[in-house]
Steps between C-alpha positions, in 0.01 A plus 500: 500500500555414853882458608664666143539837408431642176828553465580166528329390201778495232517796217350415118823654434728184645218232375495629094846653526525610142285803436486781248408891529182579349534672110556835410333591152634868506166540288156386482431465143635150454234356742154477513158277526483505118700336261366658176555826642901433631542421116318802344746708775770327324437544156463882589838509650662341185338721288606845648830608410789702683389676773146415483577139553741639794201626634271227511710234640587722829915429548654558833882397612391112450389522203465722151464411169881436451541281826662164409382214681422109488183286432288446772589113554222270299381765256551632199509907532766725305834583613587757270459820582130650540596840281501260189212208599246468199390155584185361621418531899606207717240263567366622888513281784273430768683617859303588822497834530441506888202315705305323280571677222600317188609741259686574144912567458682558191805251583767737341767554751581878292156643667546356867759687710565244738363192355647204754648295236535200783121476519435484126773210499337224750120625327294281361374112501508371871579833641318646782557871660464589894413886518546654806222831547582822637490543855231740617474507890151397598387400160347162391496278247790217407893532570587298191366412207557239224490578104645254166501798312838730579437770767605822480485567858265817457321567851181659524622666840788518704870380452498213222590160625774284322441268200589122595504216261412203607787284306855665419543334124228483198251215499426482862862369615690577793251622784562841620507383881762524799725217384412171785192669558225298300713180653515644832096523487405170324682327783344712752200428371514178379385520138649672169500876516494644165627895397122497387369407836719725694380825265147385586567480861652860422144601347331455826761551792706801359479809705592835486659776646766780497839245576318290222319162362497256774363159454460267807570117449376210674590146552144415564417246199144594500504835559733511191293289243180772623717780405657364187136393423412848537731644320500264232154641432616875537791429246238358234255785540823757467614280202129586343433137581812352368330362151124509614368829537368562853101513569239579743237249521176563286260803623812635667664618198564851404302563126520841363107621517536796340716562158815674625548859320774605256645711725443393923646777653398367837489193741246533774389176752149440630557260810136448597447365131795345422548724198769717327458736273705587204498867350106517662375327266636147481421257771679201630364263751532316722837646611556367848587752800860310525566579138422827543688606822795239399807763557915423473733745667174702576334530174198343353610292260183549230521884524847486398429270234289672375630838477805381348280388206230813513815711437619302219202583294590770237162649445357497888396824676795384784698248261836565339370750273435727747786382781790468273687730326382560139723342223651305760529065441279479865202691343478228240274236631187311369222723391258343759473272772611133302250181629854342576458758820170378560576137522854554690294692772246195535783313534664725764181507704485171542840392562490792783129392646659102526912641657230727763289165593801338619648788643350403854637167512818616388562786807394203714794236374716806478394544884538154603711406809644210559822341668740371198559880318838499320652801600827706316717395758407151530614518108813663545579185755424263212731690248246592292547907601674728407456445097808500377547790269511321129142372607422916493595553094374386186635178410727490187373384165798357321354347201259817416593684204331863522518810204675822627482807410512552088443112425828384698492185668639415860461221728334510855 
């Protein structure tokens, strides 16, 4: 970027000022990639008594089975105490569960230590999520990455990055942007700059290091509409094609060959033949060589994937019956591997073979030069930096009535 420093480029921290720290569950149980299974946990925990059911549902100083504490906003789990629950499991939620990784969450803010009530209140319809990833020096793979379902920040490797919603209120109002900023740009510009357009232009230009996210802006019209193009593209494969699933054209699609067995207990990648193999015998193909090798914060994204799912398995040789504690809620998963897994991995493949064929054109915008960069200072001139600190918290909802802890009510 001839004539600007990196450090010139303005922080993702002053452009989506609001951001939240990523979960802490304080146990695993409550999550994981099947739904059936989070229930039968459930239903075991409600059945034990005393100090078995003390047992199972791990406390620490956030929570135990006597903690009082509120609804998680928009859903419909117990706020009486846990030591007396008898009542059927909350219905599990889809949240990403790091990179890629769509998972299950009972929404029941009694099992989730630190549960980020602020996040579950601007969920849902018209929502969109910025996740920064953990900073590994010298690693590759994307700085941020976009999810509809709520994050909860978990990072493969490294120091996880902050949560940022796109919008501040429910419904997709009130963009989460430096106040004057989306102005300051659609005049520079010369055409409407939307809180959309600006997270896709986030997609491709974000980079990363130890100070932070920085994202370079331009005033260069068409360099803008190539990036926001771009990234328009990289937000609808993230989004699992934003209402039309994502595919590779016909002959390049990955078909499972070879029934997968009850129990994989391995992952293992044949580049020459564009082939992975499942457990030995179950056989995938074609898997493309930038599916494969796809990493974020330094870890390949499929062989995490998959052996968060291999050790959900109850009855596999290196599953949860054998990694988890006996009697524990983690050793109860599904008795073998569900064709749910099968099809979500298809789908993972893909959506990872089409991100890695526009990964080249993406380092080059990302590299672009060019004369008309809009640099942090050149923002604090037009008033737009420093954020003011209100744009930096939660916005308040007034009109939102919320339960509290043993059925009270209390407005937000």
């Amino acid at each position: 970027m001839p004539g600007v420093t990196h450090d010139e480029a303005p922080l993702l921290a002053d452009l989506m000022p609001w951001s939240v720290a990523p979960l802490r569950p304080g146990r695993g149980w409550p999550t994981g990639p099947d739904a059936a299974s989070l229930k039968a946990r459930w239903a075991a925990l409600v059945r034990a008594r005393g100090a078995d059911r003390e047992a199972l549902f791990r406390p620490t100083r956030s929570r135990t089975l006597h903690t009082a504490v509120a609804q998680l906003p928009g859903h419909q789990g117990g706020t009486a105490r846990l030591a007396r629950e008898d009542g059927p499991c909350p219905e599990p939620v889809r949240v990403l569960h790091g990179p890629f990784d769509e998972q299950w969450l009972i929404p029941d803010h009694r099992l989730i230590d630190v549960a980020r009530p602020e996040l579950w209140r601007v969920a849902g319809a018209g929502q969109l999520f910025a996740v920064e990833q953990g900073y590994v020096p010298g690693a590759s793979g994307p700085v941020v990455l976009a999810s509809a379902a709520l994050p909860d920040g978990h990072s493969p490797a490294g120091r996880p990055g902050r949560i940022r919603p796109l919008f501040r209120r429910p419904g997709g109002v009130e963009p989460n942007v430096a106040p004057g900023l989306l102005p300051y740009l659609s005049q520079a510009l010369d055409q409407e700059v939307t809180a959309r357009a600006l997270l896709a232009w986030v997609l491709v230009m974000a980079s990363g290091s130890a100070a932070g996210c920085r994202v370079p802006l331009t005033a260069d019209a068409g360099l803008w509409a190539r990036g926001v193009e771009l990234g328009e593209r990289l937000l609808r494969l993230q989004l699992r094609g934003d209402g039309e699933r994502p595919k590779l054209p016909g002959g390049r699609r990955p078909y499972v060959r070879a029934p997968l067995p009850a129990l994989p207990g391995s992952l293992a990648y044949e580049a020459e033949e564009q082939v992975l193999r499942v457990g030995g015998t179950g056989v995938i193909s074609p898997v493309p060589g930038e599916a494969w090798e796809f990493e974020v914060s330094g870890v390949r994204v499929i062989e995490r994937w998959f052996a968060a799912r291999a050790a959900g398995v109850a009855g596999g040789a290196s599953g949860a019956g054998a990694d988890a504690e006996p009697g524990t809620l983690e050793a109860i998963g599904p008795a073998a591997w569900p064709q749910a897994w099968t099809s979500e991995l298809l789908e993972l493949i893909t959506v990872l073979a089409l991100v890695g064929e526009v990964e080249p054109r993406r380092r080059e915008l990302a590299a672009a030069g060019g004369e008309h960069r809009v640099t942090a200072g050149e923002l604090g001139g037009a008033g737009v930096l420093p954020v003011p600190d209100g744009a930096r918290r939660p916005a308040s909802v007034l009109d939102h009535r919320e339960e509290g802890p043993e059925g009270q009510f209390a407005l937000i």
